[in-house]
N, C-alpha and C positions, 0 to 999 in steps of 0.2 A: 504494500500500500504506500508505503513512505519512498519507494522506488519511484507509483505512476507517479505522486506526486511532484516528487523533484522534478523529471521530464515535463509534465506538463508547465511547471513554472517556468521552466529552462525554453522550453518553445513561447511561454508567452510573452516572455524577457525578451527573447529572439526575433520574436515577431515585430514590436515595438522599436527595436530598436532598424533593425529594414525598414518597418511602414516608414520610422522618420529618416534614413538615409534616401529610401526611394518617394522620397513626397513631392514628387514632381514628374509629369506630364509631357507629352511631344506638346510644345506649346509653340506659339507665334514669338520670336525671340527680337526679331526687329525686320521692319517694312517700307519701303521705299518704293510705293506705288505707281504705277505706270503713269506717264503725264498725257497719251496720245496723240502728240505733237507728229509722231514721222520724225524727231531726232533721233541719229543711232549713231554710236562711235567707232569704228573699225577695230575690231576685235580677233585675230584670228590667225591659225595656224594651216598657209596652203599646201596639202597633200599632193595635188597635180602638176599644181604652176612651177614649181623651183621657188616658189619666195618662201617655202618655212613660212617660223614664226612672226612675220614681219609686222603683225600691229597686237598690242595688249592693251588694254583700258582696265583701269582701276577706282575703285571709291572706298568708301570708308567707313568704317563703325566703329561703335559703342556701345555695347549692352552694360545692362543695370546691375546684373547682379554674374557669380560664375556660372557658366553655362558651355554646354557642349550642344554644336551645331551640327546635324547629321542629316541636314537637307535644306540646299538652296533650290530657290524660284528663284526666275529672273526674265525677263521678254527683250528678245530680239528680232532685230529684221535684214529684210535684204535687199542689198542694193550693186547697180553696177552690174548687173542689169537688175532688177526689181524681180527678181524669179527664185525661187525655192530650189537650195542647193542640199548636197547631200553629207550631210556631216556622221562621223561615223564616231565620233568622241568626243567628251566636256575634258579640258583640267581645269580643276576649281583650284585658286593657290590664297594662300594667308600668309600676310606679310608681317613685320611688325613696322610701327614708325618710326619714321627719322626726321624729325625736321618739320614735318606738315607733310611727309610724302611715304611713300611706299620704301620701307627700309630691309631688311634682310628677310630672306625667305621662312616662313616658321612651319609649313605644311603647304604638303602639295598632293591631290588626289586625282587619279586619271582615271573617268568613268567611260568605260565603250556604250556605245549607242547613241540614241537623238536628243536622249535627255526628256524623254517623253514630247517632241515639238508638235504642236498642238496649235494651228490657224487660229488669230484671234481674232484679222481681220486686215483692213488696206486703209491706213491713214498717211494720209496726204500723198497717195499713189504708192504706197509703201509697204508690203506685205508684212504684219509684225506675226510675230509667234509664243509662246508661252512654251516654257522649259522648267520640267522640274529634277534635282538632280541628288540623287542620296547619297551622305559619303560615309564611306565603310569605318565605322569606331569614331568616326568625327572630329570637329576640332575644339579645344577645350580652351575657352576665352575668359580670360580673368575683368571682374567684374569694374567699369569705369576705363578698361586702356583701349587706346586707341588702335584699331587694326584694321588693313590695306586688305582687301580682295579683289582678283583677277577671276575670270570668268574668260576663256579663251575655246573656241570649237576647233577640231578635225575636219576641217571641209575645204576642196580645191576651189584657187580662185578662176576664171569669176562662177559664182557671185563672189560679192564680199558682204561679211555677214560683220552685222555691230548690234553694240548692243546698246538699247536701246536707253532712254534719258524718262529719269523719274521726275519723283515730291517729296519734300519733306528729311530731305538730308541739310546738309552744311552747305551745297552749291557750288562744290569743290571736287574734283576729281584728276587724273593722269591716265595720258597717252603714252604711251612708246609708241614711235611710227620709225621702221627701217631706223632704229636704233637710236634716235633726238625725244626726248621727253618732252612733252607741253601740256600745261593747264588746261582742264578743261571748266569753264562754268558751267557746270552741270552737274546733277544728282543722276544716277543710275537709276534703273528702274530691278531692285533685286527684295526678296524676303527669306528671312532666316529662318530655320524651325529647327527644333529639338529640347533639348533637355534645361530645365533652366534648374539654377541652386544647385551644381556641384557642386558636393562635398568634398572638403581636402582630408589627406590621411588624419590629421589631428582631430578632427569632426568625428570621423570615422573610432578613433582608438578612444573618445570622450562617449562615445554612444554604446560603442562596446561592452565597455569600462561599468557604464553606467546599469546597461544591462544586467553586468554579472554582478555586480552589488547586490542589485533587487535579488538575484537567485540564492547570495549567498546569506542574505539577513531571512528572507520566507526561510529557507532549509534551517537555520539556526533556530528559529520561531517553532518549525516543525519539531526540531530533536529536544528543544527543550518542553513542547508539549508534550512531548512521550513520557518523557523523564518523567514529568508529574503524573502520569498516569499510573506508571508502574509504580 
């Protein structure tokens, strides 16, 4: 008897302290809505042409608290000629800052396929598309720093494919073009999903910790209830 009970304390101890390590949801982690303008910035690695990776565009975040990101949206379109090219991979890459710009590489994830592309529609003569894109284990963004993401497809040029210009960022982004950096005034059009409120190992070993207290003062409770019995 004094055995189920320790186990069951031990799983409820357990449990409590997972519900609070996992008390957090694939959730909206930061959003930078499409503006529908027909703006899009050349973005892209040519598979057919010989030019490589010759343009990247970059923008920027902030989340509130730590979190791990394991799936970007983001809409692009195409242009030079305005027609639906075939792109065979995303690399989605996270930067850290430097300066106000995109500083050393801190992850980088290369996903095959279209990234789910999905017609959204033709503004201002412009075919735009919706992309959504999941990254394997994800990237683990500490809560308040600033960090660079690049969004770059697998597809021959032409077309050339960009991506596309959002709301509600800072109004500040980077180009690499054939290897010259430039400003762009403009927000991206990208949203972040995944996990928000990771916990750090200290979290972790305080939750634990905490757990096995509660098991080890009930079991003591328990054995000294015995005692009086007998």
């Amino acid at each position: 008897m004094k055995t189920f009970i320790s186990l069951r304390v031990i799983g409820v101890a357990s449990a409590l302290a997972l519900a609070t390590l996992s008390n957090v949801g694939a959730v909206v982690l930061y959003n930078q809505p499409f503006d529908g303008t027909g703006n899009a910035y050349s973005s892209q690695n040519d598979t057919t042409g010989g030019l490589g990776n010759f343009a990247t565009v970059y923008d920027n975040f902030a989340l509130g608290g730590n979190s791990n990101v394991n799936n970007v949206m983001f809409t692009g379109e195409y242009f030079n000629p305005p027609a639906q090219g075939n792109i065979t991979a995303f690399t989605i890459s996270f930067y850290a800052n430097n300066a106000g710009q995109p500083g050393g590489l801190l992850q980088s994830f290369n996903v095959p396929g279209t990234g789910n592309e999905t017609f959204l529609g033709n503004f201002n003569g412009f075919p735009a598309y919706t992309y959504s894109v999941n990254l394997a284990g994800g990237f683990n963004a500490l809560a308040g720093t600033t960090y660079w993401m690049s969004v770059v497809p697998d597809v021959g040029f032409p077309p050339q494919w960009g991506w596309s210009s959002g709301l509600n960022g800072d109004g500040v982004s980077y180009q690499d073009f054939f290897g010259n950096r430039s400003q762009l005034a403009a927000d991206l059009a990208f949203t972040l999903n995944g996990n928000a409120a990771v916990p750090d190992s200290g979290t972790t070993v305080v939750l634990l910790g905490a757990a096995m207290l509660v098991v080890g003062l009930l079991h003591r409770r328990s054995m000294k209830a015995a005692t009086n019995r007998a």
